[in-house]
C-alpha positions in Angstrom: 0.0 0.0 0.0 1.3 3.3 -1.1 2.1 5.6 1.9 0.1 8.8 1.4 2.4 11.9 1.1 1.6 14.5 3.9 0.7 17.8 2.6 2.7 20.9 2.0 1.6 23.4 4.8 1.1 25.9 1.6 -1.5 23.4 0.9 -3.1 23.5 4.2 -4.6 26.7 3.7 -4.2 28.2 7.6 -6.1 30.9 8.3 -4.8 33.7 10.8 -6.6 32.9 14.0 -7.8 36.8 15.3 -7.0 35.4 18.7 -3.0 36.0 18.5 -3.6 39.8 18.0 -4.2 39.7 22.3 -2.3 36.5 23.0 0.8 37.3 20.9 0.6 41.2 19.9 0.0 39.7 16.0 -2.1 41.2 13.6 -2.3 39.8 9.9 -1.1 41.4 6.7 -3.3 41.9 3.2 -2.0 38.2 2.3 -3.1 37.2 5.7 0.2 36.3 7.4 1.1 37.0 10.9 3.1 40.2 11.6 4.4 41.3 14.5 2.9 44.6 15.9 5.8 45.3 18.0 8.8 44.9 15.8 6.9 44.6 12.2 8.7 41.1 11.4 6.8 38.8 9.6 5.7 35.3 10.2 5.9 33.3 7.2 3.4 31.2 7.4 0.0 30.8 10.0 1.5 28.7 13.0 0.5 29.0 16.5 3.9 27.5 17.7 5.9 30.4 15.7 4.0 32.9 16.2 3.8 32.4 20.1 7.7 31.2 19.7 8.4 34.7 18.3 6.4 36.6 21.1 8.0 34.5 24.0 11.8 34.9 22.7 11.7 38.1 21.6 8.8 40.0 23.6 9.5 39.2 27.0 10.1 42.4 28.0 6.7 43.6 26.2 4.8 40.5 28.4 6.2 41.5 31.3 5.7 45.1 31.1 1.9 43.8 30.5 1.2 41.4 33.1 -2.5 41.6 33.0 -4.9 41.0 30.2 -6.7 44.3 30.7 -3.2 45.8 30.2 -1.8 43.7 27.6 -5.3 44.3 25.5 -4.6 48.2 25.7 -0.9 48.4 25.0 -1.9 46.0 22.0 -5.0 48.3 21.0 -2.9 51.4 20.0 -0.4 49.4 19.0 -2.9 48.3 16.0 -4.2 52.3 16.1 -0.7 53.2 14.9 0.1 50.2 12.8 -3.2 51.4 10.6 -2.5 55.2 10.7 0.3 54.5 9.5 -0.5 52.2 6.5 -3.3 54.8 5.4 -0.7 57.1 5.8 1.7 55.7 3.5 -0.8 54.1 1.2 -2.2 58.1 0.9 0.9 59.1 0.0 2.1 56.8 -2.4 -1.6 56.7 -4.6 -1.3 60.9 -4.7 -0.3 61.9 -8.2 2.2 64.6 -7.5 3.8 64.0 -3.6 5.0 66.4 -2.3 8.6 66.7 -1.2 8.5 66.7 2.5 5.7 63.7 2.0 8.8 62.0 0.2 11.2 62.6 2.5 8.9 61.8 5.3 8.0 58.1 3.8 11.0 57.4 2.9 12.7 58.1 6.2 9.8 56.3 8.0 10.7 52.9 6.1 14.5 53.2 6.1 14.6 54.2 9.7 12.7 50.9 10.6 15.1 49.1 8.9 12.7 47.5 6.1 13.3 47.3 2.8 11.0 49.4 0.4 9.0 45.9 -0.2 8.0 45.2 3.2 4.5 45.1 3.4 2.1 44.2 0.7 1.0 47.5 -0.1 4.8 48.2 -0.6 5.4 45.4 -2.8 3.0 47.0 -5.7 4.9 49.9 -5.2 8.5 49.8 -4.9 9.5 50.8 -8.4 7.0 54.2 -7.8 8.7 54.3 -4.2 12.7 54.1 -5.8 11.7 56.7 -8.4 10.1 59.1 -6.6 12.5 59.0 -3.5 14.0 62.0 -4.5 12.9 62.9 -7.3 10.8 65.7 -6.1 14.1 67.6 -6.0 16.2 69.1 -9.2 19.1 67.6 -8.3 19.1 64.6 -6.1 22.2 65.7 -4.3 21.1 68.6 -2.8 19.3 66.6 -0.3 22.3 64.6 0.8 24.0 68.0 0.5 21.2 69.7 2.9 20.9 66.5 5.2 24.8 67.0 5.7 24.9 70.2 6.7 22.3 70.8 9.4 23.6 67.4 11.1 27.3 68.9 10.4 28.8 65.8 11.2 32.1 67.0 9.1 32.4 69.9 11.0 31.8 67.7 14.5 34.8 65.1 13.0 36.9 67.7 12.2 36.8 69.5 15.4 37.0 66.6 17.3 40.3 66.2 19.3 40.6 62.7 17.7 38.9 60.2 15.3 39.5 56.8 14.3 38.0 54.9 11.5 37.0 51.5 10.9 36.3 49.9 7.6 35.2 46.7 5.6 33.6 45.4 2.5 30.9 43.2 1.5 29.0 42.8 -2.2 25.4 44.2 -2.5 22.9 42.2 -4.2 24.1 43.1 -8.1 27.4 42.4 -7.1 29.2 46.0 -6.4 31.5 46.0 -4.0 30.5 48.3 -0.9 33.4 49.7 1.1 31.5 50.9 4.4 34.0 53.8 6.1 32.7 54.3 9.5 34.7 57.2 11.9 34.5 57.3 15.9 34.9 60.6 17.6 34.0 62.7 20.5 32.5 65.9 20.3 30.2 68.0 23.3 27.6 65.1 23.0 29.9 62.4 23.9 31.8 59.5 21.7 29.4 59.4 18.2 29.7 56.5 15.6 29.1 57.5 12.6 29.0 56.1 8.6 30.9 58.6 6.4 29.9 57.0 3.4 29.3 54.2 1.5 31.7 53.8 -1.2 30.9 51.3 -4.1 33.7 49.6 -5.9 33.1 48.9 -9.9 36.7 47.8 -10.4 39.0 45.7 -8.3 39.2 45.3 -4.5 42.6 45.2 -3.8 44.6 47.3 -1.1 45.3 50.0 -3.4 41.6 50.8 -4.6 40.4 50.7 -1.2 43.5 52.9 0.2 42.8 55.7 -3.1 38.9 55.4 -2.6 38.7 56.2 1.3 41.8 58.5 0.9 39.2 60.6 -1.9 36.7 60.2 0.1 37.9 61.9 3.1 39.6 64.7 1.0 36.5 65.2 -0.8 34.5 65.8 2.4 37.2 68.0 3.5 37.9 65.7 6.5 41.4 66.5 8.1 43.6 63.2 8.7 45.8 65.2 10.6 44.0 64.1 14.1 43.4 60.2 12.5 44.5 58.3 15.3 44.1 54.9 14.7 42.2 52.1 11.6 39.7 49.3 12.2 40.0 46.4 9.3 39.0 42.6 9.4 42.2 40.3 8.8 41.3 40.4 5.0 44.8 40.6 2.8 43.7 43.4 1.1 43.3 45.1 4.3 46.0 43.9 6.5 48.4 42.7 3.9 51.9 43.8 4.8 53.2 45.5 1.9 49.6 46.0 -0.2 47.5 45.7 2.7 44.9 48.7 2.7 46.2 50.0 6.5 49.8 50.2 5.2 48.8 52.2 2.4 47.4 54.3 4.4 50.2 54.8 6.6 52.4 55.4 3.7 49.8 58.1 2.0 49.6 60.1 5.4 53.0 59.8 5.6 53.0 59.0 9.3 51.8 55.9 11.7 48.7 55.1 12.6 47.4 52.8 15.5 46.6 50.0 13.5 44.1 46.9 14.9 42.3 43.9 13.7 38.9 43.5 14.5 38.5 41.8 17.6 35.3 40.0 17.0 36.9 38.1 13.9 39.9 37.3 15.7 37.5 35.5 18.2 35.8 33.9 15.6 38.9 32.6 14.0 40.2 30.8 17.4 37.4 28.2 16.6 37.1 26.5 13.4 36.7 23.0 14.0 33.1 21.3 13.2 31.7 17.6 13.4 30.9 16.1 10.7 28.4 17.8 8.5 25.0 15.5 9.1 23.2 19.1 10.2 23.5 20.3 6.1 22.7 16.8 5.0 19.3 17.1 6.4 18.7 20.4 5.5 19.9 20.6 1.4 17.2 18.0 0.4 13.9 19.7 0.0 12.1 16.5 0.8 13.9 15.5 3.4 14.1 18.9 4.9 10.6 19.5 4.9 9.9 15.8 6.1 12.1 16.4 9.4 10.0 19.4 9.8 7.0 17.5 10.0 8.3 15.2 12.3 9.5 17.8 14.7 5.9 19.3 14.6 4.1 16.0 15.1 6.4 15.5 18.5 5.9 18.4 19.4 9.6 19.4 19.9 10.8 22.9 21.4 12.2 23.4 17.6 10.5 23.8 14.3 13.7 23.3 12.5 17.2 22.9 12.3 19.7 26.0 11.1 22.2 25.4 8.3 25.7 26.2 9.3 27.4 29.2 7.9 30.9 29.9 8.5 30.7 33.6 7.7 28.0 33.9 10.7 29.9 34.0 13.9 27.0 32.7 15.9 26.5 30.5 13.5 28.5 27.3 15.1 27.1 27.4 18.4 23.0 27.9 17.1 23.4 25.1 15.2 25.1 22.5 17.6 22.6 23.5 20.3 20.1 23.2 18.5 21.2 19.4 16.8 21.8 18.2 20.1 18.6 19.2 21.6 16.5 17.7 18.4 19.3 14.8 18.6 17.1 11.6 19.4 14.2 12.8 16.7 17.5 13.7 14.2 18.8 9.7 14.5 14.4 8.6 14.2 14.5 10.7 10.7 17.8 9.0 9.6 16.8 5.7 10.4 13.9 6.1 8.4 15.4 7.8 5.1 18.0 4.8 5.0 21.1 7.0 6.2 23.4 5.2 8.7 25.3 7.4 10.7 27.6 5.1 13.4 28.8 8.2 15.0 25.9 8.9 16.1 25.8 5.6 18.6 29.4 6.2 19.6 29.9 7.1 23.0 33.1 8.6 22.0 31.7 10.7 19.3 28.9 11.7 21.4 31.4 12.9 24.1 33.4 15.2 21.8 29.9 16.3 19.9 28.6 17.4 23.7 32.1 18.9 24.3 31.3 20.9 21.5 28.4 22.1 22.1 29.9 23.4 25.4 32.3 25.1 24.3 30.8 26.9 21.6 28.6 28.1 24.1 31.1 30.0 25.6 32.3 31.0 22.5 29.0 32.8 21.5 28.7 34.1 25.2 32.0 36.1 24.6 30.8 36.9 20.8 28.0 38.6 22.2 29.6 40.5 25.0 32.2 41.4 22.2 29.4 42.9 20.2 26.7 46.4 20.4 27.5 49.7 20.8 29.0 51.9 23.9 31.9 49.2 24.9 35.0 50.3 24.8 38.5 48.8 23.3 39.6 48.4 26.7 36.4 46.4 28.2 36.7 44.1 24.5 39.8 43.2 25.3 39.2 42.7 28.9 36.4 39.7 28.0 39.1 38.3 25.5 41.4 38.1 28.7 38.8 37.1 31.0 38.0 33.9 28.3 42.1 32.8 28.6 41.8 32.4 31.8 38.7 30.6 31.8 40.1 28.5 29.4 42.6 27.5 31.9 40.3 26.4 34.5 38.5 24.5 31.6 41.5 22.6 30.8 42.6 21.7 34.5 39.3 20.3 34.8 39.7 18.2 32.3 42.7 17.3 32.8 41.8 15.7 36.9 38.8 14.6 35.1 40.7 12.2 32.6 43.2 10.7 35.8 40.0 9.9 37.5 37.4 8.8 35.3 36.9 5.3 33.0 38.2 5.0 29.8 34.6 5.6 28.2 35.0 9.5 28.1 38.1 10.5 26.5 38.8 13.3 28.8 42.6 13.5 27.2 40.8 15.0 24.4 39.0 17.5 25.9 41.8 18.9 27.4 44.0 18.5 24.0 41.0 20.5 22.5 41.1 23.5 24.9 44.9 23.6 25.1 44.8 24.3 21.3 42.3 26.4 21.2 43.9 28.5 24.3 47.1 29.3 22.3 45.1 30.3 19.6 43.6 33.2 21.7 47.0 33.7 22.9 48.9 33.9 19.3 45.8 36.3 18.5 45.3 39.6 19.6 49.0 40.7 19.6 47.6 44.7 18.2 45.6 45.0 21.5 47.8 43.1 24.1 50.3 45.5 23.4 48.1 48.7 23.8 46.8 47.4 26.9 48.0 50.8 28.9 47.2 53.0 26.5 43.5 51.6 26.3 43.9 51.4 30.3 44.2 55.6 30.1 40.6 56.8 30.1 40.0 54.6 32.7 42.6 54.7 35.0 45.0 56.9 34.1 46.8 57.5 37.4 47.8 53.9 37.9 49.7 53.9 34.7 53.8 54.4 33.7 53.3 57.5 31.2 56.6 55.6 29.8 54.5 53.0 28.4 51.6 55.0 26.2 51.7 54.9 23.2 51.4 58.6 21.9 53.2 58.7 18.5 49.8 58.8 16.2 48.0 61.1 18.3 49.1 64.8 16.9 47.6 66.9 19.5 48.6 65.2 22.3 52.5 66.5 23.8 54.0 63.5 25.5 56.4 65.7 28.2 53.5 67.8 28.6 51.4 64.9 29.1 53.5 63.4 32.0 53.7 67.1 33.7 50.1 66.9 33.5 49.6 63.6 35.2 52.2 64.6 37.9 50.3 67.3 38.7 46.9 66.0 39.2 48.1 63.1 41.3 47.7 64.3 44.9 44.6 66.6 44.3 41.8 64.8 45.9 38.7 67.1 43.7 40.1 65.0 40.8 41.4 61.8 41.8 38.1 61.2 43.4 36.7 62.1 39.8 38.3 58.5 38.7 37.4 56.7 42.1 33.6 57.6 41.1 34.0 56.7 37.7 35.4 53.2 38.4 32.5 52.5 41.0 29.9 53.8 38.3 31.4 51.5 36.0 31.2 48.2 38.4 27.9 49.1 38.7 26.7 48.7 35.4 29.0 45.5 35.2 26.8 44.3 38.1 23.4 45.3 36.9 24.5 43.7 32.9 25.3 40.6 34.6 22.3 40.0 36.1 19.8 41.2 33.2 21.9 39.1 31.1 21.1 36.0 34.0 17.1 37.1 34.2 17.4 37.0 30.0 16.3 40.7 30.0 18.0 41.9 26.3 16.0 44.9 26.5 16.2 46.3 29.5 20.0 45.9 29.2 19.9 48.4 26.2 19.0 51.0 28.9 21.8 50.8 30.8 24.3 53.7 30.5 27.2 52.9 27.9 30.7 52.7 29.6 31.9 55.0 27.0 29.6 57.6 28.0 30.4 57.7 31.2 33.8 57.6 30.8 33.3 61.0 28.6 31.2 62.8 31.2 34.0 62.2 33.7 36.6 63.4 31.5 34.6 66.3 30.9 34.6 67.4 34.0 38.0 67.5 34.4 39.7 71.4 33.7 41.2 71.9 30.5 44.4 72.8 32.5 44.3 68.8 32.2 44.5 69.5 28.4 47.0 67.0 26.9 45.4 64.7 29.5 42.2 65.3 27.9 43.0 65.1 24.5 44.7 61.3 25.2 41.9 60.4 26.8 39.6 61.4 23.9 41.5 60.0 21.1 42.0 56.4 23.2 38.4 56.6 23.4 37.8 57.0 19.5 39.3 53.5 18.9 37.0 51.1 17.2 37.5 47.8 19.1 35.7 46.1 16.4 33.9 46.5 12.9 31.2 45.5 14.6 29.0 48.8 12.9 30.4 47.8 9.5 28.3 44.5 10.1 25.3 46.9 10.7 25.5 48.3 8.1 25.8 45.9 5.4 22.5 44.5 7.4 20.9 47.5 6.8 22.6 47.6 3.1 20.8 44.3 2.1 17.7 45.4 3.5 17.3 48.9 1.5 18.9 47.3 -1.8 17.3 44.0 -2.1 16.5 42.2 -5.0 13.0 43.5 -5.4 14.5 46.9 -5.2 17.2 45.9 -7.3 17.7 49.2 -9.6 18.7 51.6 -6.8 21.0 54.2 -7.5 24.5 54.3 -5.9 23.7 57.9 -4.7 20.4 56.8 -3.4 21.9 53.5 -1.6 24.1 55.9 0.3 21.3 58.5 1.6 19.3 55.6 2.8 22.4 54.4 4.6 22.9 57.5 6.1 19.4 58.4 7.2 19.6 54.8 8.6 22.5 54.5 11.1 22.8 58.2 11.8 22.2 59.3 15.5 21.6 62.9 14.2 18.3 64.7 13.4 17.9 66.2 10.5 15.1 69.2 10.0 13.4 67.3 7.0 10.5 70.4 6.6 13.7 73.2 6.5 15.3 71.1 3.9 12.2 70.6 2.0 11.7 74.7 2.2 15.0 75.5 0.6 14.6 73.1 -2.3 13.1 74.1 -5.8 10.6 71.0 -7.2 10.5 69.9 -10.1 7.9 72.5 -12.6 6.2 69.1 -13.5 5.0 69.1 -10.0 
């Protein structure tokens, strides 16, 4: 008898049930999927499991905030009141024959600022080629916007009279295959330490050290940014970056004529120290439609915490550890769909195998735990490097435990393994990370700069910054209590917000962690405070606290990038991509009704 084949669940036609708008803080689109009212992602298909999956792992914060149904039910209800105004809003706008400019500007800031692309939404799919063309079209020239936008923010004029800046920079291919160099800058100015994308420069040509060095060196002369005060470059270990003779930070070196505090980001490095995997039975699952969808079935029908496994992908750095966790928690229902598709797998009964799969799993825990303290904004060099440390030593403890483990226990767990493992993995933290190690009391200043030789900072790439003058400075303010204290209370501020991340991060509360004051900030505020008597003090402290620890951002923005320029949105403009960019990850306000004001329109409209 022919086994009947279970449907597709596009066949299944599921209907949004109106109950999740209350239970989960859903509401359905015009094709009748499940969004999400409070961060507008969309369900793909009508699931009670993901759709309450989605509110419990990433709403917490929202549930809890909401304890009680009379308060969840009106936190929900003008969630749905602005979710609609909204969509008339837009759908007003984009049905009018001649928009007018600030109604442009205004739609298309809403959707890049939420970090959609122009298709999101099915009142935006029907529209996005109308949405791309009249972006800016309202205008005569479509750079006097990004001209406009530039100079209320006046984010060159903040860099440039900043004490210090840094940069950091990367590359990654849009969707038609142009090469994107995103040049981000770090500085401080009376607002405290600011992050911002300087632009996004597209590559038609080749990517080698030399284009990138003559395209960021253009760029910044071009924006009349002054290099003079360019402390220190952010890269990934790329050999077009970091290459020692061709290498894009070299280059630079060489066309400023002077040296530059040089450092590769620290979240790749970390990802680097780990690139051993099991074998690959995770992908084998997975790149078989039938089988794939099969396995998903299975989970469903058990009822399993998971709806599916992830594939692995290397260039994800929590890639690795997702994946394993996941296997090994779907493990006995993995070796149940194996068994019945005819794929033997003897690893998979092997104690031994089992052992280092569960090591594994372990350790990449860790490993992601440290990824994500590594990551977001507000950390400083300093407290990056400080986790890296922190990890070494954990490793040790890892490995001695292991080690007593395998003189005492039986010869079922290869404990000698385990600690062979960590040992290797250990010197690859400690052959890595050479740039920062060796800064470590220079990225020590801002924090404690009393309790540091002035012998050992490194001052030669900061310009404004006198080292004798430096040293006179820090003689001077050692025995006056008003100041010293200054550092005291900054160190016990800082603890404090160590103490109340840990246990957020313990309780699972992402969001409420966000709130927390950034170290960097507060390390500016105190800094601040000090007299400019202090002024070569000052300036150090500034330009150590420009440094990008990582190209963390860069990441973001390439994010963002894919988003904004996807392929249903295909056809946008170079110029265009970059003033979405910028209107995406900038922290300043532009005046969109003064731009608007000054501009001419078009006579056609």
């Amino acid at each position: 008898m022919k086994k009947s084949q279970k449907r597709k669940v596009s066949e299944e036609n599921r209907e949004f049930n109106s109950a999740w708008t209350y239970l989960f803080a859903f509401t359905a689109n015009d094709a009748g999927l499940p969004v999400c009212l409070i961060c507008g992602e969309r369900i793909s298909n009508n699931k009670k499991c993901n759709v309450e999956r989605h509110f419990q792992n990433k709403h917490l914060a929202f549930a809890e905030k909401y304890p009680t149904e009379d308060e969840r039910k009106k936190a929900i209800s003008e969630l749905l009141r602005k979710a609609e105004e909204s969509k008339l809003s837009f759908k007003k706008w984009i049905s009018s024959p001649q928009p007018t400019s600030t109604a442009s500007c205004v739609a298309a800031l809403e959707i890049v600022k939420r970090g959609k692309p122009f298709t999101d939404g099915e009142y935006l799919k029907e529209s996005f080629i109308k949405i791309s063309e009249h972006l800016f079209s309202d205008f005569k020239n479509k750079g006097e916007i990004v001209q406009k936008i530039r100079e209320i923010r006046k984010q060159i004029d903040d860099i440039n009279s900043a004490q210090a800046f840094s940069i950091a920079c990367d590359e990654s291919s849009d969707v038609n295959d142009v090469e994107q160099t995103a040049l981000l800058c770090r500085y401080v100015n009376c607002d405290g330490p600011q992050e911002e994308l300087i632009e996004l420069i597209p590559l038609k040509g080749q990517t080698r050290g030399q284009d990138i060095c003559e395209a960021v060196v253009s760029c910044l002369d071009a924006k009349g940014i002054n290099t003079t005060h360019l402390v220190s470059v952010s890269t990934d270990g790329a050999p077009s970056m970091r290459g020692a003779q061709k290498g894009f930070v070299n280059l630079l070196q060489k066309s400023l004529d002077r040296e530059l505090m040089a450092f590769h980001c620290i979240l790749h490095q970390e990802a680097l120290c780990a690139q051993t995997f099991p074998p690959n039975i995770v992908n084998k699952i997975i790149a078989n439609g039938l089988s794939h969808r099969q396995f998903c079935s299975l989970l469903e029908e058990v009822d399993n915490a998971y709806s599916d496994l992830l594939l692995h992908n290397k260039v994800r750095w929590l890639s690795r550890g997702e994946v394993l966790k996941r296997f090994a928690t779907c493990l006995e229902h993995v070796k149940t769909f194996l068994e019945s598709k005819g794929f033997h797998y003897p690893e998979l009964e092997d104690l031994d195998w089992l052992g280092k799969f569960y090591f594994m799993v372990d350790m990449t825990s860790h490993l992601n735990t440290l990824n994500k303290n590594l990551q977001g904004k507000g950390s400083t060099a300093l407290q990056m490097l400080e986790n890296v440390l922190a990890f070494e030593r954990k490793m040790t403890v890892f490995a001695r435990d292991a080690q007593k483990q395998f003189k005492e226990a039986n010869n079922e767990i290869n404990y000698e393994y385990f600690h062979r493992a960590i040992i290797a993995m250990q010197a690859a933290f400690g052959e890595r990370f050479s740039d920062f190690r060796k800064e470590k009391h220079t990225l020590s200043f801002p924090v404690t700069p009393l309790d540091i030789d002035p012998s050992l900072l490194n001052t030669v790439a900061f310009t404004r910054v006198s080292k004798p003058d430096l040293e006179i400075e820090l003689a001077d303010i050692a025995d006056k209590d008003l100041w010293v204290n200054k550092f005291k209370t900054l160190t016990a501020d800082l603890e404090e917000v160590a103490r109340q991340k840990a246990t957020l991060a313990k309780e699972h509360k992402w969001n409420d962690m966000e709130k927390l004051p950034h170290p960097d900030k507060l390390v500016f505020e105190t800094w601040s405070a000090i007299p400019d008597t202090y002024i070569n003090m000052k300036n150090y402290a500034f330009g150590v606290l420009s440094i990008f620890g990582s190209t963390y951002l860069c990441e973001q923005v390439f994010s963002s990038m894919n988003f904004i320029k996807s392929k249903h949105c295909s056809r946008l403009k170079d110029e265009s991509l970059q003033s979405c960019m910028k209107i995406k990850v900038t922290s300043y306000s532009p005046d969109i009704g003064k731009v608007c004001s000054e501009l001419q329109t078009q006579k056609s409209h």
